[in-house]
C-alpha positions in Angstrom: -0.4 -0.1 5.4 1.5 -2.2 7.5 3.5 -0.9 10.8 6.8 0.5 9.2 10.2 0.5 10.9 13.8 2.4 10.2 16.8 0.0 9.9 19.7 2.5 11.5 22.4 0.8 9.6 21.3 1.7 6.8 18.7 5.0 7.0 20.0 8.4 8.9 23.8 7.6 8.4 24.0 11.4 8.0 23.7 11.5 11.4 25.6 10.0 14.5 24.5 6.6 15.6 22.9 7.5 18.7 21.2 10.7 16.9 19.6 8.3 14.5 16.8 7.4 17.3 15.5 10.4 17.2 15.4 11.2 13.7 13.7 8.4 13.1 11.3 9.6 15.5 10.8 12.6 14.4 10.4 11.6 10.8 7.2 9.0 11.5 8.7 6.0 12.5 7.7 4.3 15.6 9.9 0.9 15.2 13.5 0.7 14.7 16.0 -2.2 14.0 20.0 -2.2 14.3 21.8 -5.1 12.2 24.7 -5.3 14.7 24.3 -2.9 17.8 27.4 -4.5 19.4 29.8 -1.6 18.8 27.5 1.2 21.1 26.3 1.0 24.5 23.4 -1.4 24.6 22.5 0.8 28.0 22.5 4.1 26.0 20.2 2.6 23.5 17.7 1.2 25.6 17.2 5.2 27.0 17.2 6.4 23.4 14.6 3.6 22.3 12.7 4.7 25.9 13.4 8.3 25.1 11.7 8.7 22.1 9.0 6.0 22.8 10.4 3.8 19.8 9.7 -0.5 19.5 13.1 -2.4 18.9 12.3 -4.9 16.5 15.1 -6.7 15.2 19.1 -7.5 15.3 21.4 -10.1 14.2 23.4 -12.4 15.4 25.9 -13.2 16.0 28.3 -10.1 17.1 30.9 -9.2 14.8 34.3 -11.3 14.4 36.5 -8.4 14.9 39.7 -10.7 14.4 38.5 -11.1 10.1 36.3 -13.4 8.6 32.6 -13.5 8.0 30.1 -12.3 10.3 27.4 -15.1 10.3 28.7 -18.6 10.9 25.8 -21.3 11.8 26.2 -23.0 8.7 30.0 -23.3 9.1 31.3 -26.6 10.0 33.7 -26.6 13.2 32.7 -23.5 14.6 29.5 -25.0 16.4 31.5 -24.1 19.7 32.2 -20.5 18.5 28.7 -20.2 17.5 26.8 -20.9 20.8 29.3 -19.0 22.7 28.8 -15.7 20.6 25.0 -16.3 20.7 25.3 -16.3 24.2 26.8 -13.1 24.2 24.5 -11.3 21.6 21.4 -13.0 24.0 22.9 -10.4 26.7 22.4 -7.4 24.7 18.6 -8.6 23.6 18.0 -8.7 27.4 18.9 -4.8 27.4 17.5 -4.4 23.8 14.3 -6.1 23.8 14.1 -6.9 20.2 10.9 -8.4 18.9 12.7 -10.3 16.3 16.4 -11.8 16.7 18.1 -13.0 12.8 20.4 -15.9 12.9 23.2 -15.6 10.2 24.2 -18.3 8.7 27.5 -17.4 7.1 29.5 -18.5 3.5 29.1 -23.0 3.4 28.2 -25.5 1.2 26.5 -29.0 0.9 25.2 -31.6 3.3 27.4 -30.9 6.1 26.6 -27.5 6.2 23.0 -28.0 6.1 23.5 -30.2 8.9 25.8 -28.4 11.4 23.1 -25.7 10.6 19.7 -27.0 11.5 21.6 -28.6 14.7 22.5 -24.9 15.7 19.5 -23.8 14.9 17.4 -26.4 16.8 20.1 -25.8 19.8 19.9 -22.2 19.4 15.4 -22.0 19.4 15.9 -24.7 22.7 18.8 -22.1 24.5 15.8 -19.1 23.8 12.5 -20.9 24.0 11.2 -16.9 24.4 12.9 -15.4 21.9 11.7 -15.1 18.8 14.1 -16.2 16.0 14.1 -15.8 12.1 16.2 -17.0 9.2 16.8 -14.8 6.2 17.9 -16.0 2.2 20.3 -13.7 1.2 20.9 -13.3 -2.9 24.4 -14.1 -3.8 25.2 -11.0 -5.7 25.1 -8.9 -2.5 26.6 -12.0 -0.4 28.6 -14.4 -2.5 28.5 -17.8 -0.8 26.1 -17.3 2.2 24.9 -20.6 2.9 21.2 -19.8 2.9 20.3 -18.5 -1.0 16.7 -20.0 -1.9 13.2 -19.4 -0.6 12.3 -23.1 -0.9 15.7 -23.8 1.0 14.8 -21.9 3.9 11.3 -23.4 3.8 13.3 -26.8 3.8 15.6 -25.8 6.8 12.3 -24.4 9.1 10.7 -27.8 8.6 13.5 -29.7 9.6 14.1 -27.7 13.0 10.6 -27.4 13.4 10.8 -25.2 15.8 7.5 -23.1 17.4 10.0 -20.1 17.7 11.7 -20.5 14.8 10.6 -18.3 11.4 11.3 -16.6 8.3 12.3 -13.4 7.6 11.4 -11.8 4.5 13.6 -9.3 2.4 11.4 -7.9 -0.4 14.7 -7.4 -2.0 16.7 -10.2 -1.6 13.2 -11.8 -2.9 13.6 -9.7 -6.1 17.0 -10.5 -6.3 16.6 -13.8 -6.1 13.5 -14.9 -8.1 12.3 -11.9 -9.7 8.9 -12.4 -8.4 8.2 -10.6 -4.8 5.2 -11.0 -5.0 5.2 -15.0 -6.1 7.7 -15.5 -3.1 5.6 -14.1 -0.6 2.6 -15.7 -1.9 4.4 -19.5 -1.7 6.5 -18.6 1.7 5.0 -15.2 3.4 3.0 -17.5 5.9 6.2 -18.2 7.4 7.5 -14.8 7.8 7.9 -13.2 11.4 9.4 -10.2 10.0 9.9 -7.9 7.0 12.3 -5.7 5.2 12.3 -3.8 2.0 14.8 -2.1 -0.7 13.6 -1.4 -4.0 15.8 -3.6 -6.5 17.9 -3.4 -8.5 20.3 -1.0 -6.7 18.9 -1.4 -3.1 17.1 2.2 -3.4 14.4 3.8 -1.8 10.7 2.5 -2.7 10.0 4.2 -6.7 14.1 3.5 -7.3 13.5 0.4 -9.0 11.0 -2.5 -10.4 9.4 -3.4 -7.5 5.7 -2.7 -7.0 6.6 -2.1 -3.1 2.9 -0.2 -2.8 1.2 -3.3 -4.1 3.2 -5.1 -1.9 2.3 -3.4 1.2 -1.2 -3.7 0.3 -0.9 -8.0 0.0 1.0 -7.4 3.6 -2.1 -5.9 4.9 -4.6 -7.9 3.0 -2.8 -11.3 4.2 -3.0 -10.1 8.1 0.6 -10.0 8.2 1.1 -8.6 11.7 4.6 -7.7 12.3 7.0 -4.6 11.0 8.0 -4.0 7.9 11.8 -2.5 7.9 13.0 -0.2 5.6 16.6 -1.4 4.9 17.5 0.6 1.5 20.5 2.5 0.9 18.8 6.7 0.8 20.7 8.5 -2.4 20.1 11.7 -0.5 19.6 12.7 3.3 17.2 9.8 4.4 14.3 12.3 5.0 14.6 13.6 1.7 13.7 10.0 0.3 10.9 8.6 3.1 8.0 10.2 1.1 6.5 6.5 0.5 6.1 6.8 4.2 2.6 7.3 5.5 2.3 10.6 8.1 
């Protein structure tokens, strides 16, 4: 089985934020990822992550726009100023967090421009953090309407044209089923290019056994295929999280 992690936005929201570290702990995990740690202490999570001897794997960027709008905006025309300023700031909590795995959001654009003002962000972004390592992520349009980045072969076609050694995929087992129907086909055409993964079951975003994908199977191609990173659970529990981890190995 691959290395497993908890995503805290989505698993042990039964709990307080900072009492999610060690539940996750304390159910099996060794790894956990936050999708936007910019509301808490980045201080106070590095001694919980310390604490309870847990890897940080992955966050995005950039931080929330708390005056409206989207989150994710590297795709967005205009706001190439806006976006090299905020990743700036998100870089200063990864020096505190330590993330193995930082996810570039591209926010809700269109056509050639957009493809454009992305890749240049993206090339600038992989020069500003030659260390860090950075990912991309196709998001299905039923759970994201408009994000920029929708299609496999897309993203494939962006990481070529940045071509950038720190630059990488991240794959979503189910934004995969979501979007092509086919996890396994995806990974078996892209997975090479994946520096991270995450996993719901689909439809509904549940817990692995919740819907039609064969998540066991595709933890077994993860392992066959010497994939070598995490694998997140990002999936919405229908009960209290540790009621619904017993795909988890102990």
């Amino acid at each position: 089985m691959p290395s497993f992690a908890a995503n805290l936005t989505f698993l042990f929201t039964e709990l307080p934020f900072m009492e999610r570290f060690k539940a996750a702990k304390q159910a099996g995990f060794d790894a956990v990822e936050v999708l936007s740690p910019y509301d808490a202490s980045a201080q106070e999570m590095r001694h919980e992550l310390i604490r309870h001897d847990l890897s940080f794997v992955l966050m995005n960027v950039p931080p929330p726009n708390y005056t409206g709008g989207d989150r994710g905006f590297a795709a967005v025309p205009g706001l190439e100023d806006r976006f090299r300023r905020d990743f700036d700031r998100a870089m200063r909590f990864a020096d505190i967090l330590k993330p193995r795995v930082i996810h570039i959001m591209a926010g809700k654009a269109e056509g050639a421009e957009a493809r454009a003002t992305y890749i240049a962000n993206l090339k600038w972004a992989a020069a500003r953090a030659p260390k860090r390592r950075l990912t991309i992520e196709p998001i299905n349009p039923t759970d994201m309407p408009g994000y920029f980045l929708n299609d496999f072969d897309q993203a494939a076609d962006i990481l070529d044209a940045v071509a950038a050694p720190n630059l990488h995929l991240q794959f979503d087992a189910y934004h995969a089923q979501m979007l092509t129907g086919d996890v396994a086909g995806a990974w078996a055409k892209h997975g090479h290019r994946a520096a991270h993964v995450q996993f719901a079951d689909a439809p509904g975003r549940g817990g692995p056994g919740s819907g039609k994908i064969d998540l066991e199977g595709f933890f077994a191609t993860l392992d066959a295929d010497g994939y070598e990173g995490y694998a997140s659970a990002e999936y919405t529990p229908q009960a209290e999280t540790r009621e619904t981890l017993g795909w988890l190995p102990r």
